[in-house]
VMD Tcl script that draws the C-alpha trace (Angstrom):
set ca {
  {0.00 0.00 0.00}
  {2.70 2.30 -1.18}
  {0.19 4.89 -2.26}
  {-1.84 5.61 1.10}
  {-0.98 8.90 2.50}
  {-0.79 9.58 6.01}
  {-2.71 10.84 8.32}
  {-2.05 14.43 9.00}
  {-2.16 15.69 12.52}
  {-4.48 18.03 13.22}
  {-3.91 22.10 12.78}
  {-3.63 23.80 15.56}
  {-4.10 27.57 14.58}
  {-4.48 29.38 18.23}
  {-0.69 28.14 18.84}
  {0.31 29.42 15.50}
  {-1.97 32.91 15.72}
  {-0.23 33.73 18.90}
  {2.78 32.67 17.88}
  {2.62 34.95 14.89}
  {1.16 37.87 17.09}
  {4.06 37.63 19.23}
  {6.33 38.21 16.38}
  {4.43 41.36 15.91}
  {4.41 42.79 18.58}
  {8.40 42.35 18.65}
  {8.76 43.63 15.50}
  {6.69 46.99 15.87}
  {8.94 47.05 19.36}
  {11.92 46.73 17.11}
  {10.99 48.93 14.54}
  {9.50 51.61 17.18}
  {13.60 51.48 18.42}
  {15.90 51.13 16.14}
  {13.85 52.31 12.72}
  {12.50 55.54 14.79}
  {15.63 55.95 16.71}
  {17.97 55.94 13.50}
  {15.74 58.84 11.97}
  {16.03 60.85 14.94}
  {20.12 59.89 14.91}
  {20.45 60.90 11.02}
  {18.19 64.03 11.07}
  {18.87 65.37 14.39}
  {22.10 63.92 15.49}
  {23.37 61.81 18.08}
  {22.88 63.91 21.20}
  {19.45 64.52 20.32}
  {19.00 60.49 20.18}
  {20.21 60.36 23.28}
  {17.52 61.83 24.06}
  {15.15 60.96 22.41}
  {15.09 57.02 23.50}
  {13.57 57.23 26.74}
  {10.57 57.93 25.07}
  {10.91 55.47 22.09}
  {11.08 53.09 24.77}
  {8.62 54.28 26.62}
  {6.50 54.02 23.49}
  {7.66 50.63 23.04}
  {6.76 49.59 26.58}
  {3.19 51.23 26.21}
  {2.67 48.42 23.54}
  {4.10 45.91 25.21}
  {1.89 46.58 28.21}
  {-1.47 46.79 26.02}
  {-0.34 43.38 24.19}
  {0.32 42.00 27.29}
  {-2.90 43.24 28.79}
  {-5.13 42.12 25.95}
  {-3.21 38.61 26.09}
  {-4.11 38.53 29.82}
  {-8.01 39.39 28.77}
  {-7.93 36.53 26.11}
  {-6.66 33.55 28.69}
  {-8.71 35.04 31.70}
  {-12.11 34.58 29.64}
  {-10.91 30.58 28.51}
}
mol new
graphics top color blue
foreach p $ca { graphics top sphere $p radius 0.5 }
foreach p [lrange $ca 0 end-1] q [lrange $ca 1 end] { graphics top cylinder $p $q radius 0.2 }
display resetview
């Protein structure tokens, strides 16, 4: 019975959706940081970077905190 195919195991898609939302979220974190933080370094200059992290961090960690809040939401109600 060379031509029987096997049995596939089943999907499961909530482990891959948040998964996938978790590489999101660390890639709008990432971006956020270095993509935002490299403008500020090119058009404004170093010093001004310097500055200018705190609150791309701080931006970052407001996301971080409503992903994490949201993915709090979603296991309380299972």
């Amino acid at each position: 019975m060379s031509g029987d195919v096997p049995p596939q195991q089943p999907e499961d898609t909530r482990r891959r959706r948040r998964r996938r939302e978790r590489e999101l979220v660390v890639l709008v974190v990432l971006t956020l940081i270095v993509v935002g933080g490299g403008i500020v370094g090119i058009v404004y200059g170093l010093q001004t970077l310097l500055g200018a992290l705190p609150c791309l961090v701080g931006g970052a960690a407001a996301v971080l905190l409503l992903y994490g809040l949201l993915a709090l939401a979603e296991r309380w109600t299972r």
